[in-house]
Structure formats: C-alpha cells, structure tokens
C-alpha positions as CSV (number, residue, x, y, z in Angstrom):
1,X,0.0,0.0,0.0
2,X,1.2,3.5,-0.7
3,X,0.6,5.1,2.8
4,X,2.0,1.8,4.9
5,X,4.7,2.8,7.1
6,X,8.3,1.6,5.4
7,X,12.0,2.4,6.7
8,X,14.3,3.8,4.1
9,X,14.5,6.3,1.2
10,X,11.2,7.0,-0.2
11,X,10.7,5.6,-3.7
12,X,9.7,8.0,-6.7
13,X,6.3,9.0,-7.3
14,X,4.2,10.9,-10.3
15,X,2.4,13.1,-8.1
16,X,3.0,15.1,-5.2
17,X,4.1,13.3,-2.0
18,X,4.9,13.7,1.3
19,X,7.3,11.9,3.3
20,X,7.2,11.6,7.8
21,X,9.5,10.6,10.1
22,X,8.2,8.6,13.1
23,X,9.8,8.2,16.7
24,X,10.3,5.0,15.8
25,X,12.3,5.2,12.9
26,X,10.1,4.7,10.1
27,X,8.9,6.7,7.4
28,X,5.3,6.8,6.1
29,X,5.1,7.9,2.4
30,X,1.6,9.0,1.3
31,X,0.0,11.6,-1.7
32,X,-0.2,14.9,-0.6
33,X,-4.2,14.7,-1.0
34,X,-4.6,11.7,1.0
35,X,-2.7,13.8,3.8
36,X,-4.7,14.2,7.2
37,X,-3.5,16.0,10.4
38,X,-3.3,12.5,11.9
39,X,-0.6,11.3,9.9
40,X,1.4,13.6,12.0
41,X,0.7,11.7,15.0
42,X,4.0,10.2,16.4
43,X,6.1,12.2,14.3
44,X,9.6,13.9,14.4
45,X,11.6,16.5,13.0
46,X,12.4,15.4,9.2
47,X,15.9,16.7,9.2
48,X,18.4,15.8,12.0
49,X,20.8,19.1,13.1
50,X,23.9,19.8,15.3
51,X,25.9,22.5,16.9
52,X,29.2,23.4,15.2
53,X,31.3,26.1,16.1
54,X,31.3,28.8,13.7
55,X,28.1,28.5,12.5
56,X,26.0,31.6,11.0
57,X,22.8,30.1,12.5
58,X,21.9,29.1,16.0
59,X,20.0,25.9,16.3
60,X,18.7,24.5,19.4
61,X,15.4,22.8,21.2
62,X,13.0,25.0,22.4
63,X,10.3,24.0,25.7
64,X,7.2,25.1,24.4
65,X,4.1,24.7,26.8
66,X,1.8,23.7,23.7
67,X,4.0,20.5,22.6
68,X,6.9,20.1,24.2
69,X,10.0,19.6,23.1
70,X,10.1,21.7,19.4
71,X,13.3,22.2,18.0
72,X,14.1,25.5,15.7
73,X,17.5,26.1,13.3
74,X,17.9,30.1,13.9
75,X,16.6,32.7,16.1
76,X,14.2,34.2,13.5
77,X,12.6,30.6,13.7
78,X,12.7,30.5,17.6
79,X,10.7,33.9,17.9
80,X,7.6,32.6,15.2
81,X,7.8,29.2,17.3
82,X,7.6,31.3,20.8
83,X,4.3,33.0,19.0
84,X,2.9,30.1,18.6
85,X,3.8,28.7,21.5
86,X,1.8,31.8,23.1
87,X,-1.1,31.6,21.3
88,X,-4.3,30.0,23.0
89,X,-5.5,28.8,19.7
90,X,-2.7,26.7,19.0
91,X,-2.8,23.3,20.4
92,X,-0.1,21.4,18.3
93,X,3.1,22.4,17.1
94,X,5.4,20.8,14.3
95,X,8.8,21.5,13.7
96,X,9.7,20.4,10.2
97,X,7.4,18.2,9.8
98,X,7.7,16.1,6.6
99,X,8.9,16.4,3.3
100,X,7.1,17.6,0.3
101,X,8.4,16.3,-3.2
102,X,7.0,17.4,-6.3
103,X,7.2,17.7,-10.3
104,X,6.8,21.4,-10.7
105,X,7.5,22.5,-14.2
106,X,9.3,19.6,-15.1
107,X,11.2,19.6,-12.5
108,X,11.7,17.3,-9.1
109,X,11.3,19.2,-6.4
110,X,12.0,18.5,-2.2
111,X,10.7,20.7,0.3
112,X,11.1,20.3,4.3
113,X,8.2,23.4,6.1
114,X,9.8,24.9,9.4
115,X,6.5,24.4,11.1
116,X,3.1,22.8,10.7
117,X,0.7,24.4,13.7
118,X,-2.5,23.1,14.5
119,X,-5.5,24.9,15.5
120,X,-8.4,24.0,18.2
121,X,-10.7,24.9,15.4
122,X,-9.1,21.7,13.4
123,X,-7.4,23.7,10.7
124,X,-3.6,23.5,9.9
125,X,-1.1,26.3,9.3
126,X,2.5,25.6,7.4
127,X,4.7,28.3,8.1
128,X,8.5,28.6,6.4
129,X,10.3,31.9,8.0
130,X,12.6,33.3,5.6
131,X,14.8,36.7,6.4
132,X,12.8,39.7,4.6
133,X,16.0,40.2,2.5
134,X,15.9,37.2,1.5
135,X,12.7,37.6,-0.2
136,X,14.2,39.7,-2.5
137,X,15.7,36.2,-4.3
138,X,13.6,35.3,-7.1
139,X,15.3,31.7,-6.4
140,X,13.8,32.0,-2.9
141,X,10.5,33.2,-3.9
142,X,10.0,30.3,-6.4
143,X,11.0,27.6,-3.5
144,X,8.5,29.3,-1.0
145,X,5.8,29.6,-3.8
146,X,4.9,25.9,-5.1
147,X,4.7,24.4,-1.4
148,X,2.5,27.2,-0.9
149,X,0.0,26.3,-3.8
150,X,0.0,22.9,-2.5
151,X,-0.8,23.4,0.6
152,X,-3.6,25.6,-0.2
153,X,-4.7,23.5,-2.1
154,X,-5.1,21.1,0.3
155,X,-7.3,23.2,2.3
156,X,-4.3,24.2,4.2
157,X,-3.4,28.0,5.6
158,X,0.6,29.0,4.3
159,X,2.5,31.8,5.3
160,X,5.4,32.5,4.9
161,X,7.0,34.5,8.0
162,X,9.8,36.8,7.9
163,X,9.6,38.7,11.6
164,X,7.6,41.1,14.0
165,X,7.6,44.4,16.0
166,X,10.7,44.2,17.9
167,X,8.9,45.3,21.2
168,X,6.2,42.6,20.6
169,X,8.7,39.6,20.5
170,X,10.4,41.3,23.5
171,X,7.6,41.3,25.5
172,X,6.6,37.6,24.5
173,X,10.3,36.2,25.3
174,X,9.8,37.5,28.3
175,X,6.6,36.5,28.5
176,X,7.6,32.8,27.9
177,X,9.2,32.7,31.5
178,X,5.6,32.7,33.0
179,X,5.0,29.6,29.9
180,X,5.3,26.5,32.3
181,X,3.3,25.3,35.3
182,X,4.5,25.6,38.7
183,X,6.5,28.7,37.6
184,X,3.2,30.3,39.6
185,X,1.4,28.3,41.7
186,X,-2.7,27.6,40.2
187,X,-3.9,29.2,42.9
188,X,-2.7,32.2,42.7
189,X,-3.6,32.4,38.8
190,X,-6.5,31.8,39.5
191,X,-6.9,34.4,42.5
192,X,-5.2,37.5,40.0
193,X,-8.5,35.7,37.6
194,X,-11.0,36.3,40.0
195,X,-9.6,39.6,40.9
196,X,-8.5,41.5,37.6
197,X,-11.7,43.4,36.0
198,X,-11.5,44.0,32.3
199,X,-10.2,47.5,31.2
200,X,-7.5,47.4,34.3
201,X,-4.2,48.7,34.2
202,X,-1.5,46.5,35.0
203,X,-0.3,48.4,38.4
204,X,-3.9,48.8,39.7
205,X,-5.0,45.1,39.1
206,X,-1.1,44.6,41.0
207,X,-2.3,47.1,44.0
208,X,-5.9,45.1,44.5
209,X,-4.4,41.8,44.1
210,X,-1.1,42.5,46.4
211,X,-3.9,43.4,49.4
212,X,-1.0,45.7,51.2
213,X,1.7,43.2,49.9
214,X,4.3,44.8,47.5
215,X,2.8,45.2,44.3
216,X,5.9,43.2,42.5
217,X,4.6,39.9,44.4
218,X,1.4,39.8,42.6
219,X,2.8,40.8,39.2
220,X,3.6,37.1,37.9
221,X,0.5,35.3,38.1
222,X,-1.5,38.3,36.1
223,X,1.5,37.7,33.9
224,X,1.0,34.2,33.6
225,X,-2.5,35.3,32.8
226,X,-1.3,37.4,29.8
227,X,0.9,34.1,28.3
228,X,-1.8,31.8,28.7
229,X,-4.3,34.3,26.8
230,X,-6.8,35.0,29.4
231,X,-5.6,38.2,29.6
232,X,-4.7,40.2,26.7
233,X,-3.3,44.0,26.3
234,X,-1.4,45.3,23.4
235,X,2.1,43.8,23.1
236,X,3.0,46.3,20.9
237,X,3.4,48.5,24.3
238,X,6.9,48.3,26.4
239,X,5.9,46.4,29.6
240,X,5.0,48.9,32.0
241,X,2.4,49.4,34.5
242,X,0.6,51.3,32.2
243,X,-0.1,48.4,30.2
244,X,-4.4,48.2,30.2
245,X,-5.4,44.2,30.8
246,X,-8.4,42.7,28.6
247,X,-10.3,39.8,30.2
248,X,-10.7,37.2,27.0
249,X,-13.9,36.7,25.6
C-alpha cells in the first residue's frame, strides 16, 4: 500500500508526496491529498541538526508549553515558534514536519516546512520563516511559492514569515518565562483571575491583588495570565504598569 509505514528512502512517485518521520524510525510515504493531520501523530523533525562552532545560525530545542519539546535552526525561527507557542488557539506544534516532493515544471522538487501548527478549530497552518532580504531572491520566492500552492490547495493555511515588531517579540520572550506550570502556583492564577476586572491597568490590578503586599509579588501570576491568553493587552506596548489588561472573551 502506498501510505503503509516503510523504513528507508522514499521511492519515486508521479504526483505530489509527502514523506514523515516517526519516533520509531520509520517513514510513512503518502499523496499529498490523501494527507490528514493524523498522519502527524508520532512524528519527528524530518531533518536531524547539530551545533558546530562557527556556525552563521543558531539551532537549538525549544520547551514550548503547547508540545513540548520543538526544535528550531535560527533565532528568527525561535521567535515565530515562541508565537505560537503563546497563542491559546494553538494546540499542536510541528517542527519540520515532513517532506514535500514534487514535479513542478518539469522539474523534481524537495521541500522540508519549518513548522506545521495546529488549531483548536481543526485547521492547519504551514509556516516557512525566511529573512525579509531574502525575499528579495527570485530563487527563494519560487522555493516558497509551489509548497505554498499545494498546501492551499489542500485546504491548508501557508504563510510565509519573515519577523515582527521588535517590542512585541520582547515582550513575549519575556513572557515565555511565565509559559510552564509551577512557575506560579494555580492558585494564585487563579486568585489574579477572579480579581482582575477588564479595562484594568496592570499596576492597579497589581495594587488590588497585592492586598497591602508589594505590588511586585502579585505581578507574575496576572502575567501568567497574559501568556496563557486569558488576559490580553497590546504587546506592541513596552511592559510597564501602564499596560491596560483585557479579560478574554
């Protein structure tokens, strides 16, 4: 059968294919339009990477509270993969998650995504991040562009990712420290929840939640609050007491 699990190089195929990895070694091989999230299942990262000295990029594994484990193979990839990683909508994360090969223009063509995310809603998002000067490569463009089709094909969202606000991905990194349970204890998340009332501003929700404590003390769990998404305000803001809290719909 075409999509059984086999170990080895995948074999040559007319149409478009896509190739996964497994934790256990094996590699399932199936048509792109026979793809389903489920096939992902199990999986690991397509490509294997390593640290050498000297290297331009910076590669590494990243903790994410969404999936675990999720590696990345530059910092530009790391700060998309922490915005995912943040957002409430997200529950799956991918990190190169299979390979796409092709005929495109007569042409065989091999393509491994940075990231496949997974929505609550059920949809699927394949993301590539790319510098922005980069984009400016018409060699580039053309390797970004017929994954793209295909996957939009499929039903699929694509983007293609190439950075954000500076002050927004500052504000997340720091952010992520709040990303992992324990780091505040439930209860007092949930007692900055009960306490917080929409339209608040960060040091006043601190002042009524402190009760005569320092205000400081009662600052991490409303920030937990923000990275979990019950509590939004507008990144785009330096942190700051200023910053005006949103309770989530």
């Amino acid at each position: 059968m075409a999509d059984q699990r086999v170990v080895g190089r995948v074999g040559k195929a007319s149409g478009p294919r896509v190739s996964i990895r497994y934790d256990d070694g094996s590699v399932r091989e199936v048509p792109f339009e026979r793809l389903r999230l489920r096939d992902f299942v199990g999986a690991v990262p397509w490509r294997e990477f390593r640290s050498v000295h000297g290297q331009k990029h910076y590669p590494g594994k990243y903790a994410s509270a969404t999936s675990g484990k999720v590696v990345y193979e530059s910092r530009l990839e790391l700060a998309r993969l922490m915005l995912a990683d943040m957002d409430p909508t997200v529950k799956a994360i991918f990190a190169q998650p299979c390979l796409l090969t092709s005929q495109v223009e007569g042409k065989a063509r091999r393509h491994v995504p940075d990231y496949l995310l997974v929505f609550e809603t059920g949809t699927a998002r394949v993301v590539n991040v790319k510098p922005e000067d980069r984009l400016a490569d018409p060699k580039i463009v053309e390797a970004l562009r017929w994954p793209g089709a295909l996957v939009e094909r499929h039903g699929w969202e694509y983007e293609i990712w190439s950075g954000a606000d500076r002050i927004v991905l500052e504000n997340v990194r720091f952010l992520s420290a709040y990303r992992r349970p324990g780091v505040v204890l439930p209860e007092e998340v949930e007692a900055a929840w009960r306490c917080v009332q929409d339209g608040d501003q960060l040091r006043v929700a601190e002042h009524r939640l402190a009760a005569g404590r320092p205000g400081h003390d009662a600052r991490p769990a409303l920030l937990a609050l923000v990275w979990q998404g019950r509590l939004v305000t507008d990144l785009a803001q330096p942190l700051s007491g200023d910053w005006v809290l949103r309770r989530a719909a």
